[in-house]
VMD Tcl script that draws the C-alpha trace (Angstrom):
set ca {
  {21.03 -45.79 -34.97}
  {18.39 -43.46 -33.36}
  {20.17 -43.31 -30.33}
  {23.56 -42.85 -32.35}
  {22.05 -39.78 -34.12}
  {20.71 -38.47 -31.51}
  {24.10 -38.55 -29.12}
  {25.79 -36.59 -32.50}
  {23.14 -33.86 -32.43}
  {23.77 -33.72 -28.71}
  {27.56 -33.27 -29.07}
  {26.88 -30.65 -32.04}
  {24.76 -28.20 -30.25}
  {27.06 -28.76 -27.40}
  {30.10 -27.67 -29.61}
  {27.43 -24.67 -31.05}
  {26.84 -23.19 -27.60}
  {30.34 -23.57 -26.18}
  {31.62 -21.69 -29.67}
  {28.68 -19.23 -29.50}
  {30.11 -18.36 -25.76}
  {33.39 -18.63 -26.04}
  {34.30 -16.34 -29.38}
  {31.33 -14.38 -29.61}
  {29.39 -13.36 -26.23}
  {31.80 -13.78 -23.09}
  {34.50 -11.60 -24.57}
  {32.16 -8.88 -25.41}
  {30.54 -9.70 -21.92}
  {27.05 -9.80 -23.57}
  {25.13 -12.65 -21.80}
  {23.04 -15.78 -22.79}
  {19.73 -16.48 -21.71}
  {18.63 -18.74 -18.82}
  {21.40 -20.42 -16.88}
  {23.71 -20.06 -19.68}
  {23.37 -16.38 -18.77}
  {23.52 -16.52 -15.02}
  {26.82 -18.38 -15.41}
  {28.27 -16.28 -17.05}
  {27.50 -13.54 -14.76}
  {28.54 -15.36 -11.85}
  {32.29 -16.38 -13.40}
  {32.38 -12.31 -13.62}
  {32.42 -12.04 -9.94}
  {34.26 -15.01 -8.63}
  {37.26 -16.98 -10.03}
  {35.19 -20.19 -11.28}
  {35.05 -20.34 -15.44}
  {31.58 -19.97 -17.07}
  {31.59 -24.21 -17.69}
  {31.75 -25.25 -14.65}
  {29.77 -22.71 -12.83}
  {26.71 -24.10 -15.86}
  {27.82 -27.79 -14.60}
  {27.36 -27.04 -10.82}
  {24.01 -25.26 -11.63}
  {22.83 -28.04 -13.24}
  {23.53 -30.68 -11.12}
  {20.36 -30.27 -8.66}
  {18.55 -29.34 -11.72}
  {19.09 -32.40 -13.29}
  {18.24 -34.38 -9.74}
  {14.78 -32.66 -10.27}
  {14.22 -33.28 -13.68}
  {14.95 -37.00 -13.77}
  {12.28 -37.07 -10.32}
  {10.03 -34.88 -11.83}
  {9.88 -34.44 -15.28}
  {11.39 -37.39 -17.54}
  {14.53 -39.18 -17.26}
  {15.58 -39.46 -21.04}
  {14.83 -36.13 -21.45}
  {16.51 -35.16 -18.37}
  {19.38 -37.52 -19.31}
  {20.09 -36.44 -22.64}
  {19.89 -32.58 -21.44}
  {22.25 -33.36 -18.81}
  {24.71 -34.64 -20.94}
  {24.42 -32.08 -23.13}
  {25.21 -29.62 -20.34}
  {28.40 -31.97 -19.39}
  {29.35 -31.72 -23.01}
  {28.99 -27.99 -23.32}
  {31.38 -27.72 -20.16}
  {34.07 -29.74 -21.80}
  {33.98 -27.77 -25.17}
  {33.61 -24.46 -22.72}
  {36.75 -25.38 -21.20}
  {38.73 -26.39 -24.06}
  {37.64 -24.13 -26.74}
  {39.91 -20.52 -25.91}
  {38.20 -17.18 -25.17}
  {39.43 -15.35 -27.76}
  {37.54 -12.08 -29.37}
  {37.35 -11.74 -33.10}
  {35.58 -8.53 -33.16}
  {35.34 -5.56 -31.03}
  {31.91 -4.55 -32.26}
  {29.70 -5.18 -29.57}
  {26.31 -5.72 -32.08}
  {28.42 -8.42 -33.99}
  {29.09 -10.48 -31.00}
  {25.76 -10.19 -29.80}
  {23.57 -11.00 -33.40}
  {26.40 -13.71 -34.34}
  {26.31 -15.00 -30.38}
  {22.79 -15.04 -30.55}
  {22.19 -17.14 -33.86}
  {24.97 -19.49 -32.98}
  {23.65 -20.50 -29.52}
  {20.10 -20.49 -30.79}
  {21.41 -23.29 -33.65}
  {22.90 -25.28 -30.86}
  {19.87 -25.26 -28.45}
  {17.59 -25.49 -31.50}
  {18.61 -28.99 -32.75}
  {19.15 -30.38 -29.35}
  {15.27 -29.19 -28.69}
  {13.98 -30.94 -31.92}
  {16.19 -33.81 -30.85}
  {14.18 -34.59 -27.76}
  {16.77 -33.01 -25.41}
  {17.49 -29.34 -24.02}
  {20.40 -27.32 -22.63}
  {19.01 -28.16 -19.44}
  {18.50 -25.54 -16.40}
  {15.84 -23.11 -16.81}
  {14.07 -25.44 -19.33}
  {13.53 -28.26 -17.17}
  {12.89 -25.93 -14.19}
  {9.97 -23.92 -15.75}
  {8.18 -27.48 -17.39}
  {8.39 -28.14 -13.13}
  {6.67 -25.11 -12.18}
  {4.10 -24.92 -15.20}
  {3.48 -28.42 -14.39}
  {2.80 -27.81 -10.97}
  {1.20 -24.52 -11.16}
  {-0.20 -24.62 -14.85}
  {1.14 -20.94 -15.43}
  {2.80 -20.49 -18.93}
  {6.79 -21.66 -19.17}
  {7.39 -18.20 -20.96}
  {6.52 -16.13 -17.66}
  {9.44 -17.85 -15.67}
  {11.96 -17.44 -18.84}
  {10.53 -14.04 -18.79}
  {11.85 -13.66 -14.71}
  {14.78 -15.15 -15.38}
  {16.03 -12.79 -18.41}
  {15.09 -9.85 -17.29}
  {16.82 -10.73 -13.82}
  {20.03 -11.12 -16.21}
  {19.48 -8.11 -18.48}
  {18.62 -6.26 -14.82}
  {22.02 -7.06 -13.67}
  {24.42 -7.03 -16.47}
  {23.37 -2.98 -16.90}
  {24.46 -3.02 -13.23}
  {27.44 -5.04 -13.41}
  {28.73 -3.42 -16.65}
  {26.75 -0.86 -18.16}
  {23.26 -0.10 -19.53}
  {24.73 -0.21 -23.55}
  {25.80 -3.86 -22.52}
  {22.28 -4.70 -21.06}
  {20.92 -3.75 -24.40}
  {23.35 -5.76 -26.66}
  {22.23 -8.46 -23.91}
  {18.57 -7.96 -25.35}
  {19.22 -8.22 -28.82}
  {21.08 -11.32 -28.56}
  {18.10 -12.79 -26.41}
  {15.48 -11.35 -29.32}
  {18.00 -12.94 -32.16}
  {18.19 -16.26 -30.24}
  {14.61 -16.75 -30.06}
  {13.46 -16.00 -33.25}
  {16.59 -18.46 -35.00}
  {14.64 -20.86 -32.30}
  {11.50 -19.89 -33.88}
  {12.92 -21.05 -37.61}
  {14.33 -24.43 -36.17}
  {12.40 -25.47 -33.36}
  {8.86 -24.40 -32.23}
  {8.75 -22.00 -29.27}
  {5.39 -22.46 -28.22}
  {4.89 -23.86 -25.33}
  {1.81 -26.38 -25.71}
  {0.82 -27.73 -28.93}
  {-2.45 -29.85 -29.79}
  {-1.89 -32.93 -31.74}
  {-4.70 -34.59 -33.75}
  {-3.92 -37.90 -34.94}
  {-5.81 -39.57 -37.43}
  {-5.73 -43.39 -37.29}
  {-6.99 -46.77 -37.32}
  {-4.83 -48.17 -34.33}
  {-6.20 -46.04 -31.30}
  {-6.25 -48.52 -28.57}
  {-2.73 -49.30 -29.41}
  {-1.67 -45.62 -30.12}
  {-3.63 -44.74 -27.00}
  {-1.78 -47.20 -24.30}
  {1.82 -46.21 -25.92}
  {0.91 -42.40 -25.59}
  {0.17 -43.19 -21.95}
  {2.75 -45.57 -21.22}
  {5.54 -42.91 -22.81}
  {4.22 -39.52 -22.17}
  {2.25 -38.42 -19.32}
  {-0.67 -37.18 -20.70}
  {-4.83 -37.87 -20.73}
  {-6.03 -38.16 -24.48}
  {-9.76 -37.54 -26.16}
  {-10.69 -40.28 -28.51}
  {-13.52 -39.09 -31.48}
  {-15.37 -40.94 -33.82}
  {-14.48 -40.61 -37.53}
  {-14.46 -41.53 -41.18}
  {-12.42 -40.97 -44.39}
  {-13.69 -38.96 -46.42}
  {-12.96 -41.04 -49.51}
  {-12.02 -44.40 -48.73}
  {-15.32 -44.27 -46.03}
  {-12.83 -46.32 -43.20}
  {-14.04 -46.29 -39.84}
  {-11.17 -44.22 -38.05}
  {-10.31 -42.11 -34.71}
  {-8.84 -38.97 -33.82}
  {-6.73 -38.96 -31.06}
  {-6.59 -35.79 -29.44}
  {-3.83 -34.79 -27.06}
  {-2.34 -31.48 -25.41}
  {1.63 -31.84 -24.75}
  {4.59 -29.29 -24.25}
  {7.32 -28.84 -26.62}
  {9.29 -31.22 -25.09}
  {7.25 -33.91 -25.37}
  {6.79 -33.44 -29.25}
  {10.02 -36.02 -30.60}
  {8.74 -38.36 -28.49}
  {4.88 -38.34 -29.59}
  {6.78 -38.16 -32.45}
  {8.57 -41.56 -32.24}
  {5.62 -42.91 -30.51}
  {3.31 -42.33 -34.04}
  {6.02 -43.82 -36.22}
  {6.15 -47.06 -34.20}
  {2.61 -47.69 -33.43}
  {1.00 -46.59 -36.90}
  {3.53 -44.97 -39.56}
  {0.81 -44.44 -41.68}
  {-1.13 -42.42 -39.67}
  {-2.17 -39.19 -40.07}
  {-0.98 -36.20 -37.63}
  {-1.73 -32.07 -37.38}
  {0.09 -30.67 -34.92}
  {-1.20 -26.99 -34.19}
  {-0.45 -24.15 -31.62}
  {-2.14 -23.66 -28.64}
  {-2.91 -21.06 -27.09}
  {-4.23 -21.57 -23.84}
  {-6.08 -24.25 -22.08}
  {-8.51 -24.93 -19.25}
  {-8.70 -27.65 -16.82}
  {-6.56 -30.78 -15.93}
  {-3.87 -30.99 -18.31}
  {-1.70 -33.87 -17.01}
  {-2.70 -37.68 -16.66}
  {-2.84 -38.81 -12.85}
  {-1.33 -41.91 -11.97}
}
mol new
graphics top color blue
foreach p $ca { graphics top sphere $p radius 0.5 }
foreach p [lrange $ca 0 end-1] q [lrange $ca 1 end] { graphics top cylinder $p $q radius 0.2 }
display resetview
């Protein structure tokens, strides 16, 4: 049933993005973000559709991310991508509205809904995502500085393509998208999770046989009931939070978990095999 639910929020956000494209932001040419956007730019200048330009960029993307970064997550973000091109390709281009602001804000908050539930499902619209958790992985730079390229690269060339006006509308639907991502789906990039249980050597080997990532154990005790307990401290991106997720429910349901933002770190963040 997990898996079930999961393939439905896939095909949703899928059917989100491709309407958010297809109705609101392609007809006004106002671009997405990441790949999204830098398919859409390319169908402008050669005789390929939007969905299958997104499906060809993809493809060694995906090769990278099962190799690299996870291949669940890289399997389920695939397919979403596949999914998105089929809905891309069947759903019409049609334009409801001339106003440029009202495809951009409505564009915006309906691909933001897509890739938001897909996100908190585990998954991702692929591209740019699984290429920047690469590069911070292998660099340990923030994700946000090579989203940050990336977007202005599109809003750079869409005022050159079209116009500067357009550029802008391409800026507010970037700012709407990611603050409906905000409201749905965290946007920070690493979060600290301190979990409170009595299971730690269990908890501890499924966190490491799951998600690859070291883990601080520390002493502790309940405050009323006096029980001997542990905090489990760990550091993991976004991405990984559904699964640490599923990992807690499985292990010790009962235990108890604060997930909180983090800021920055310092030192070795991944576990070596």
């Amino acid at each position: 049933m997990e898996i079930v639910k999961k393939l439905i929020v896939i095909i949703l956000g899928a059917l989100l993005l491709a309407i958010g494209l297809n109705i609101f932001l392609i007809p006004a040419n106002v671009f997405a973000s990441g790949f999204t956007g830098v398919a859409q730019l390319i169908a402008t200048l050669i005789p390929l559709s939007t969905g299958i330009l997104l499906l060809l960029l993809n493809i060694p993307v995906a090769i990278l991310g099962w190799l690299k970064i996870g291949k669940a997550f890289t399997l389920y973000s695939f397919l979403n991508v596949v999914l998105t091109t089929i809905f891309l390709e069947i759903i019409p281009v049609i334009e409801i509205s001339s106003d440029l602001l009202l495809n951009a804000v409505f564009g915006g908050v309906i691909l933001a809904l897509g890739a938001g539930i897909t996100l908190k499902w585990g998954a991702s619209s692929g591209g740019l995502d699984i290429i920047a958790l690469f590069l911070s992985r292998k660099s340990d730079r923030p994700v946000g500085i090579y989203f940050f390229g990336l977007n202005a690269l599109i809003v750079i060339t869409s005022g050159l393509l079209f116009d500067w006006e357009r550029a802008l509308y391409t800026l507010v639907s970037l700012y709407v998208s990611s603050r409906v991502i905000d409201a749905i789906y965290t946007r920070h990039v690493k979060l600290t999770a301190f979990i409170i249980t009595k299971n730690a050597d269990k908890l501890k080997k499924t966190i490491h046989d799951r998600i690859t990532r070291g883990i601080t154990r520390i002493p502790a005790k309940g405050g009323y009931s006096q029980e001997e307990k542990e905090i489990v401290m760990i550091v993991i991106t976004r991405y990984e939070l559904y699964e640490l997720k599923k990992v807690i429910q499985e292990v010790d349901p009962s235990a108890f978990t604060n997930i909180v933002e983090t800021a920055g770190i310092f030192g070795l963040f991944r576990k070596e095999n």
